[in-house]
MARVOLO-904905 format. One line per 3 residues: number of its first residue (from 1); their letters; for each residue x, y, z of C-alpha. Coordinates in nm, 3 decimals. Layout:
NUM) A) X Y Z ~ ... .
//
This chain:
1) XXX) 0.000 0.000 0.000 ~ 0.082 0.347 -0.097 ~ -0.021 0.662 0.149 .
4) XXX) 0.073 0.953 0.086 ~ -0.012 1.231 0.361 ~ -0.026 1.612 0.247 .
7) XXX) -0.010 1.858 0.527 ~ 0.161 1.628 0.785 ~ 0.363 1.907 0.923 .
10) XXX) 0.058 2.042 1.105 ~ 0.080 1.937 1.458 ~ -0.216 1.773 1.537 .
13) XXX) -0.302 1.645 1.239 ~ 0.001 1.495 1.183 ~ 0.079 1.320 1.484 .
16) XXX) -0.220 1.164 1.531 ~ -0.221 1.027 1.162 ~ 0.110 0.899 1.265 .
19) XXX) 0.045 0.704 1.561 ~ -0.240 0.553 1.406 ~ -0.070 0.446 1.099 .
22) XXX) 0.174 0.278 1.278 ~ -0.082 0.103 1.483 ~ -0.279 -0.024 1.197 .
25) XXX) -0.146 -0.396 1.130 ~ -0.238 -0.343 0.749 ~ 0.044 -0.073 0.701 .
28) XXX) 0.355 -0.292 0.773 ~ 0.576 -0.296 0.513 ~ 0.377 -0.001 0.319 .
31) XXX) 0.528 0.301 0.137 ~ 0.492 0.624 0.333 ~ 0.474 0.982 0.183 .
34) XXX) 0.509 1.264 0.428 ~ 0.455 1.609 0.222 ~ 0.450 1.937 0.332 .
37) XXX) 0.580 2.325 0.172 ~ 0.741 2.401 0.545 ~ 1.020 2.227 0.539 .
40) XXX) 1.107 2.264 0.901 ~ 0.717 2.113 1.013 ~ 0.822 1.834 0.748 .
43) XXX) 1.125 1.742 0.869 ~ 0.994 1.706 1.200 ~ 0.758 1.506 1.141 .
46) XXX) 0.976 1.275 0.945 ~ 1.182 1.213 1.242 ~ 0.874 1.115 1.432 .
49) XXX) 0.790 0.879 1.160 ~ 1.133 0.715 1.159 ~ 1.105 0.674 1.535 .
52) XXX) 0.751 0.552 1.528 ~ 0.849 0.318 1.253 ~ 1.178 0.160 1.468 .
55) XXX) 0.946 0.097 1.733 ~ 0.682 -0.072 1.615 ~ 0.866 -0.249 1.391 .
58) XXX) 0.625 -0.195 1.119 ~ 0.908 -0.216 0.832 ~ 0.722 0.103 0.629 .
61) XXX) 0.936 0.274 0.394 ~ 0.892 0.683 0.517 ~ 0.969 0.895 0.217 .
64) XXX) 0.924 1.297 0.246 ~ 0.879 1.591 -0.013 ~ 0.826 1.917 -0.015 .
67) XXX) 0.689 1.823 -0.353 ~ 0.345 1.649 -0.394 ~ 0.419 1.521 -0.743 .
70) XXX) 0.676 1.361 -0.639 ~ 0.512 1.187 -0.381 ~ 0.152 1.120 -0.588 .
73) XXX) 0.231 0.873 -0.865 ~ 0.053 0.538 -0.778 ~ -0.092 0.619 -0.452 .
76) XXX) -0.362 0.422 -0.315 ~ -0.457 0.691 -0.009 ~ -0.442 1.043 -0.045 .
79) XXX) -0.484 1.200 0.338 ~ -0.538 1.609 0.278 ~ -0.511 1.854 0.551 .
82) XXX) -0.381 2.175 0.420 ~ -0.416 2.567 0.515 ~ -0.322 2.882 0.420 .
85) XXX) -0.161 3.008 0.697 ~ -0.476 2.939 0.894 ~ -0.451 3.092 1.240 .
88) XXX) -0.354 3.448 1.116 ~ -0.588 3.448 0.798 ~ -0.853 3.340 1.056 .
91) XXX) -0.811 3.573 1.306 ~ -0.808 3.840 1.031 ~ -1.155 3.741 0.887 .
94) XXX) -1.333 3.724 1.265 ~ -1.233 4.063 1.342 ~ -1.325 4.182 0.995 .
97) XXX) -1.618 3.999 1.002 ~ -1.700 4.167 1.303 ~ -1.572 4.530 1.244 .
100) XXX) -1.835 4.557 0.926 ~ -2.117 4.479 1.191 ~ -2.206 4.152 1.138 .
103) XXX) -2.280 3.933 1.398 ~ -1.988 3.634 1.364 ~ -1.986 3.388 1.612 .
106) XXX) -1.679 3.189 1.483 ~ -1.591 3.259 1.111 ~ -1.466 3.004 1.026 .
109) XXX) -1.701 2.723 0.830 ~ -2.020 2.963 0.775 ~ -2.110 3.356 0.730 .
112) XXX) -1.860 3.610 0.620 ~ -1.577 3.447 0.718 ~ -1.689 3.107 0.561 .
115) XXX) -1.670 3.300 0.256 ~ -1.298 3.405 0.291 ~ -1.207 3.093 0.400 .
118) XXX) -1.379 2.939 0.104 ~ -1.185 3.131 -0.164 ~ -0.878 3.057 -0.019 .
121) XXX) -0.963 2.632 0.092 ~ -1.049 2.531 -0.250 ~ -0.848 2.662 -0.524 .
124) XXX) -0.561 2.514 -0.261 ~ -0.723 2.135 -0.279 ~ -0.868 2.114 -0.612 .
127) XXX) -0.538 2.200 -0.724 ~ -0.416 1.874 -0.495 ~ -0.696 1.661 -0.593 .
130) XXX) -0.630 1.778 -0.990 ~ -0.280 1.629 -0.941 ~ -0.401 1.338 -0.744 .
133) XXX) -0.645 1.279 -1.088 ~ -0.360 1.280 -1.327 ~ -0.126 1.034 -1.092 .
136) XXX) -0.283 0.856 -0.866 ~ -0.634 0.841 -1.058 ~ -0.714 0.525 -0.866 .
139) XXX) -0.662 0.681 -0.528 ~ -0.914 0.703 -0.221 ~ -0.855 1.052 -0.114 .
142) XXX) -0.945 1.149 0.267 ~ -1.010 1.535 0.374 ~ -0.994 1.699 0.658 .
145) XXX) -0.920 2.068 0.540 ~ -1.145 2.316 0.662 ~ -1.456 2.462 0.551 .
148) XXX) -1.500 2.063 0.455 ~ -1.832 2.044 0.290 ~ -1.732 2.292 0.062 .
151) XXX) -1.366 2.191 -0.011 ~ -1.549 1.823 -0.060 ~ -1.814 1.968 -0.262 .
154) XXX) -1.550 2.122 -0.480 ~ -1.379 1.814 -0.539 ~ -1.685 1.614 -0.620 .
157) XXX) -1.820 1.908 -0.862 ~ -1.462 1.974 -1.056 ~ -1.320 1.634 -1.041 .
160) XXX) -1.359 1.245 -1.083 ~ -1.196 1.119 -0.757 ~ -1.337 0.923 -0.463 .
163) XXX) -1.380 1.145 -0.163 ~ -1.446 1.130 0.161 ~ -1.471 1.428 0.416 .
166) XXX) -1.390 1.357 0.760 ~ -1.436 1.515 1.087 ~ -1.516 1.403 1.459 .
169) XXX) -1.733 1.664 1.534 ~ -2.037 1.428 1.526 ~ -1.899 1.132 1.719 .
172) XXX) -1.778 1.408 2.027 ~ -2.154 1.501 1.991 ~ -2.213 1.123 2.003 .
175) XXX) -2.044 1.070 2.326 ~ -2.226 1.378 2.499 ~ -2.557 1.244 2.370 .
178) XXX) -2.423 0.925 2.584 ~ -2.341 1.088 2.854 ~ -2.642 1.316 2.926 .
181) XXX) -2.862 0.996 2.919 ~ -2.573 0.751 3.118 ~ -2.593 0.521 2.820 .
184) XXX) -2.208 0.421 2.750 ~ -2.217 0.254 2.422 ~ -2.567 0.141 2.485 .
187) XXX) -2.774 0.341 2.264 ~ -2.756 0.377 1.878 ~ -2.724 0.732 1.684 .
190) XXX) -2.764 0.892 1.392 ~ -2.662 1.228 1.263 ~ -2.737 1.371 0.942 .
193) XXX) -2.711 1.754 0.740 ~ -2.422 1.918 0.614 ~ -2.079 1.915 0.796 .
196) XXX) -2.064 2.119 1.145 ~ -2.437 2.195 1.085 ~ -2.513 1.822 1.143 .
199) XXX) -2.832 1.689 1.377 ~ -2.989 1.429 1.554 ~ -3.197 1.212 1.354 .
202) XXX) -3.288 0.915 1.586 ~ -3.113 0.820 1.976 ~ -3.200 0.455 2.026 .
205) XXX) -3.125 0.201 2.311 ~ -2.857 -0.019 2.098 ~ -3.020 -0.366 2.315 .
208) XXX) -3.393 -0.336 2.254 ~ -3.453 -0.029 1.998 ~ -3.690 0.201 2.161 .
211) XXX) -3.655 0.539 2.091 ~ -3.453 0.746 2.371 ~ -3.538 1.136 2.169 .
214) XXX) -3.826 1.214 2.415 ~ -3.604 1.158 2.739 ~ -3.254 1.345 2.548 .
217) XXX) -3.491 1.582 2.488 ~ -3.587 1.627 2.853 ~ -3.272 1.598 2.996 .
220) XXX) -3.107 1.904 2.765 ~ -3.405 2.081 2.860 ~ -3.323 2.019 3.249 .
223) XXX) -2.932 2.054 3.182 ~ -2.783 2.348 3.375 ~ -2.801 2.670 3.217 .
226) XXX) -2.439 2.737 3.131 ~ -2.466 2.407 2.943 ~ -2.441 2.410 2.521 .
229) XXX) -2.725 2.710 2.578 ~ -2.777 2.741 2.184 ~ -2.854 2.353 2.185 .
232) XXX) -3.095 2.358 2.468 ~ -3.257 2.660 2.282 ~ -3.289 2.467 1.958 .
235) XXX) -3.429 2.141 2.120 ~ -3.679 2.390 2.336 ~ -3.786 2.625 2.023 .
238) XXX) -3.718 2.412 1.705 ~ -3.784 2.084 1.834 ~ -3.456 1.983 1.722 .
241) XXX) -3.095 1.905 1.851 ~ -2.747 1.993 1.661 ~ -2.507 1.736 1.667 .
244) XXX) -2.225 1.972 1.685 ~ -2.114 2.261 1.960 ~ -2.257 2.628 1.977 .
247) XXX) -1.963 2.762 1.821 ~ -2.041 2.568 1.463 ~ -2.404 2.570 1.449 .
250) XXX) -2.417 2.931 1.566 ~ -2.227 2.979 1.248 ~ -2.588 2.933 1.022 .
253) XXX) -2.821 3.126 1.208 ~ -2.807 3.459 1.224 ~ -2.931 3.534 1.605 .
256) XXX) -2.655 3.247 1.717 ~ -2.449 3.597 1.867 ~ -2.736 3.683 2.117 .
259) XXX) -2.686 3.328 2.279 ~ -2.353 3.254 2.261 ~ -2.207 3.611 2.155 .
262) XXX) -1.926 3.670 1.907 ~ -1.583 3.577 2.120 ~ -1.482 3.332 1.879 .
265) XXX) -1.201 3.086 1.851 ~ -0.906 3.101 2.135 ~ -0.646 3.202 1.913 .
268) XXX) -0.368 3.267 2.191 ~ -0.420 2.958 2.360 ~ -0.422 2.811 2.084 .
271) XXX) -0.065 2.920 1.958 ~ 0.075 2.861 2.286 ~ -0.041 2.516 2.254 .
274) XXX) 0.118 2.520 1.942 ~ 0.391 2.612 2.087 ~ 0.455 2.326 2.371 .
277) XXX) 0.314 2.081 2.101 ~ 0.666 2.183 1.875 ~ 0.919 2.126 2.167 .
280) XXX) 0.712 1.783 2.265 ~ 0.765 1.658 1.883 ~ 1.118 1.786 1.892 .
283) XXX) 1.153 1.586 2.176 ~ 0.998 1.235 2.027 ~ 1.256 1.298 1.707 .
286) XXX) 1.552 1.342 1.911 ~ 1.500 1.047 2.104 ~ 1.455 1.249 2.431 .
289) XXX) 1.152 1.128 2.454 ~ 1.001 0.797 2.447 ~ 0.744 0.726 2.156 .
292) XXX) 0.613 0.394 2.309 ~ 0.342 0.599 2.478 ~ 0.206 0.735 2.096 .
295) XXX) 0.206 0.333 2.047 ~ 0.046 0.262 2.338 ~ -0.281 0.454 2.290 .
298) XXX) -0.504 0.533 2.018 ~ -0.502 0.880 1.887 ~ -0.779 1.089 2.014 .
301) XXX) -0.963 1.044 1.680 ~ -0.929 0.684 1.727 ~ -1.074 0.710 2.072 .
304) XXX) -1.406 0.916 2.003 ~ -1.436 0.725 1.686 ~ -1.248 0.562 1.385 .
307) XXX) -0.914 0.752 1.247 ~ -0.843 0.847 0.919 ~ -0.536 0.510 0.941 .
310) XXX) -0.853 0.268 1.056 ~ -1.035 0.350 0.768 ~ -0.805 0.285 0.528 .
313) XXX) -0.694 0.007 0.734 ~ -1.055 -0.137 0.707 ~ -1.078 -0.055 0.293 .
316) XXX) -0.731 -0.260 0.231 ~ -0.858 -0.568 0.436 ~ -1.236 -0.556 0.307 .
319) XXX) -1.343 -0.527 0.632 ~ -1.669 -0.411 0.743 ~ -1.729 -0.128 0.980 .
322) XXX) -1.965 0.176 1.087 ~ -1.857 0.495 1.159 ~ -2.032 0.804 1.308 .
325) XXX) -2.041 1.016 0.953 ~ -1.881 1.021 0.623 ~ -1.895 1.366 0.450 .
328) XXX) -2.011 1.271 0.091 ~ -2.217 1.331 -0.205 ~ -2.561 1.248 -0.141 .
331) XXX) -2.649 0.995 -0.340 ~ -3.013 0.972 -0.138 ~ -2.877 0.933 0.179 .
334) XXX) -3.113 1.238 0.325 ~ -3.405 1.232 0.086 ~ -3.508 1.566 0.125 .
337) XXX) -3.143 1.751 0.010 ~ -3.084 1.776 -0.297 ~ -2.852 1.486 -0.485 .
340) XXX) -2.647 1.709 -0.655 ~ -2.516 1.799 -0.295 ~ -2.297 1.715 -0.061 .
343) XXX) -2.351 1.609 0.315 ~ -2.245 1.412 0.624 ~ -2.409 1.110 0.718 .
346) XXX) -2.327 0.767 0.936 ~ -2.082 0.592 0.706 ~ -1.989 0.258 0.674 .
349) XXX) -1.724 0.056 0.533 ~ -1.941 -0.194 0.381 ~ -1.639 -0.509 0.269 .
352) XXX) -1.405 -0.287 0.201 ~ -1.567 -0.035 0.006 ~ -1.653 0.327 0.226 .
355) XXX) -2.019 0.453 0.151 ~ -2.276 0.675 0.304 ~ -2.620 0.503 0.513 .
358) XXX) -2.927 0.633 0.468 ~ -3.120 0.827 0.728 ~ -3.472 0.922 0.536 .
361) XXX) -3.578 1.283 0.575 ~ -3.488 1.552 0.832 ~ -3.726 1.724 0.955 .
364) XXX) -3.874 1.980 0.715 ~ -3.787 2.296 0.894 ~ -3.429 2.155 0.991 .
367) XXX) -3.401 2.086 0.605 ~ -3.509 2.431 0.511 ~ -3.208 2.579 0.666 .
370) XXX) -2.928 2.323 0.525 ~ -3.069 2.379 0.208 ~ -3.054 2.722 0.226 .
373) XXX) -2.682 2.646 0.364 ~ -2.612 2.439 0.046 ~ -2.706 2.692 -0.174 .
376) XXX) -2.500 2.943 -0.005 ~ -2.214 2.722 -0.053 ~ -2.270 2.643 -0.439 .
379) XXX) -2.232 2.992 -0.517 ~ -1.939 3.014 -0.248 ~ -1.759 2.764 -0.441 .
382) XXX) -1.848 2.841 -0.815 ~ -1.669 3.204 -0.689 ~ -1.383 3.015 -0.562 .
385) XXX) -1.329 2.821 -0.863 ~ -1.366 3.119 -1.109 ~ -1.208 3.400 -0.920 .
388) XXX) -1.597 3.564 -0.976 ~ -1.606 3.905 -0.711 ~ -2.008 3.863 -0.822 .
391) XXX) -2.043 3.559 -0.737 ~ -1.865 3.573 -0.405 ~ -2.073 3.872 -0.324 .
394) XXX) -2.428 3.702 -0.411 ~ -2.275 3.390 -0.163 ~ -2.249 3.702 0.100 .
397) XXX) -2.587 3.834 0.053 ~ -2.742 3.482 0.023 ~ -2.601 3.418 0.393 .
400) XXX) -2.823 3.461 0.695 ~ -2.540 3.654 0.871 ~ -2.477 3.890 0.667 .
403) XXX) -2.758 4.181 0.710 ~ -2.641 4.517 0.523 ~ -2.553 4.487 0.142 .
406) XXX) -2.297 4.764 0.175 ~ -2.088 4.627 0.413 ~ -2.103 4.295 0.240 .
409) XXX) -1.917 4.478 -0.051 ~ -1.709 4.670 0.213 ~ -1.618 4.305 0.384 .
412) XXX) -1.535 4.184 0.061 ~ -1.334 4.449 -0.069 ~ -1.112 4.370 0.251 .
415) XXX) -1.116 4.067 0.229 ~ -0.990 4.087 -0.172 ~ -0.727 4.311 -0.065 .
418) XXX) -0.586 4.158 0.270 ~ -0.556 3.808 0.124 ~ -0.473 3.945 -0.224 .
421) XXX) -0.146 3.712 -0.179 ~ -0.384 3.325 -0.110 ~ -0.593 3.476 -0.388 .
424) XXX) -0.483 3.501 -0.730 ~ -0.804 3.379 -0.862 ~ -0.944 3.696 -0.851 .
427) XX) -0.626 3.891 -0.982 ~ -0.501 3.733 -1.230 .
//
């Protein structure tokens, strides 16, 4: 087998495929391709693969390139999680979002700043996934850059390759479900919509069937107040629970802010996390530190559900598995969204093959808003893909966040000019 990982210098991402991978029995003896543009984050992260390789004794053959055509040719896996310099450029879009008055809660996936991050996300992979089309044709490619239904919509809508988005989101909201009704793993969920604007479709006791929504219902209605307060509003007014936190799903709606307010991501802690995360890897390369412990235990994806390297794991051994959601074209899988889209539903590795399950129909008035969503995000993308300032302004005025036509062409102006550099769609 043939993996080749692009964007393995990020640190989370990249360690976590890495311990997996070499906990996966079906990867001894493959062909490992670690790429990356920073060729410091690379050639970290190639010492941790040498290390993690010695240890287990897993015989793989760790290559790295700064080059992903170098890497591509023949690949069986294609793992994508790439950003243009992500913390800054998203930082930059919350406060603009916010300084042209619109009520942002995170910026990042949906409203004004799901636009910006749109025009720079997808030119970035479709230009991967175009290369991964002309040399690894053949490949299963697996996402996780951010906004992902739109980067996966992108690659299903301009190319021919298999795709699969993937994100834990729903199996964290999985586990919560569990633990607000003291199930464990006793009770059986689904989760359907588009990605990070996901929701409950059934709770059900996983030994006799019966339908647990009524008493999840109640007990998010009797949680403490400080408690995922969006949700509890949502399952109190709409009748209807996200499977995803406050932050995300505060993203579509456009009074999210007077819940939650507009704060946003952490981006300090964040960095100094960043920070102690780099001197921890340096550590694992160097040998000051042991690796057995990355060997020992799953990654945290692993944990709350099943990792990028367990997929793959289960496609090269025809296994068959579920898994808490695929994001992938909907090919009926939630009857009332529109084929032609994409979404995330419970997935499942049926021998060997990945594919979504179908969940029926969401609720009508939880369908009206992710198709409203969708169609914000086919214009979002057609602007991305031409470089189209129209188009990228109707996607604006199309989104329920955005409330004053002038300072959607103010905010876009900005944005055009700030991220001129991650843009040359639009001036070319």
């Amino acid at each position: 087998m043939k993996l080749v990982a692009i964007g393995i210098g990020s640190i989370i991402f990249g360690v976590e495929l890495l311990r997996d991978v070499f906990r996966v029995p079906e990867f001894r003896g493959a062909e490992l391709w670690l790429v990356d543009v920073n060729g410091d984050a690379l050639g970290r992260m190639t010492k941790l693969a040498d290390r993690l390789n010695t240890a287990a004794g897993w015989d793989v053959s760790v290559r790295a390139s700064l080059d992903r055509r170098e890497a591509l040719p023949d690949a069986d896996f294609v793992v994508t999680s790439v950003a243009l310099n992500r913390i800054a450029t998203w930082r930059t879009d919350h406060k603009l979002a916010l300084g042209h008055g619109f009520a942002s809660v995170l910026s990042e996936n949906g409203g004004p700043g799901g636009l910006s991050h749109t025009l720079r996300s997808v030119p970035l992979v479709l230009d991967i996934g175009r290369d991964v089309e002309r040399l690894a044709p053949h490949a299963l490619m697996l996402n996780y850059t951010n906004p992902e239904n739109r980067v996966c919509l992108a690659l299903r809508r301009y190319t021919s390759l298999s795709v699969i988005g993937l994100c834990h989101s729903v199996a964290e909201a999985i586990d919560d479900c569990a633990r607000l009704l003291d199930r464990g793993d006793e009770i059986e969920v689904q989760a359907a919509g588009v990605n990070h604007f996901t929701w409950f479709v059934s709770i059900r006791d996983a030994r006799d069937g019966s339908d647990l929504m009524p008493e999840f219902r109640r007990r998010m209605a009797a949680a403490e107040t400080g408690q995922a307060p969006l949700r509890r509003l949502l399952v109190e007014r709409l009748g209807a629970c996200p499977a995803i936190d406050d932050d995300h799903v505060g993203e579509y709606l456009p009074w999210a802010a007077e819940v939650i307010g507009t704060t946003g991501y952490d981006f300090d802690a964040f960095e100094e996390r960043g920070q102690t995360a780099v001197a921890t890897l340096d550590g694992w390369g160097s040998g000051d530190r042991s690796v057995d412990p990355l060997l020992a235990t799953p990654s945290n994806e692993a944990l709350v559900d099943h990792s990028a390297a367990e997929i793959m794991g289960d496609v090269i051994a025809g296994r068959t598995r579920r898994r808490p959601s695929f994001i992938v074209p909907n090919a009926g899988w939630i009857e009332n969204l529109p084929l032609d889209s994409v979404v995330e539903v419970p997935g499942l590795v049926q021998d060997g093959v990945p594919q979504g399950i179908a969940v029926g129909s969401l609720p009508e008035h939880v369908a009206a808003l992710v198709r409203h969503e969708l169609a914000v995000q086919d214009l979002a993308v057609q602007a991305a893909v031409e470089g189209s300032r129209d188009l990228a302004l109707r996607a604006l005025l199309m989104d329920p966040i955005v409330t004053s036509v002038r300072a959607a062409e103010r905010f876009l102006d900005d944005v055009l000019r700030i991220h001129r550099d991650h843009l040359p769609r639009f001036w070319s």
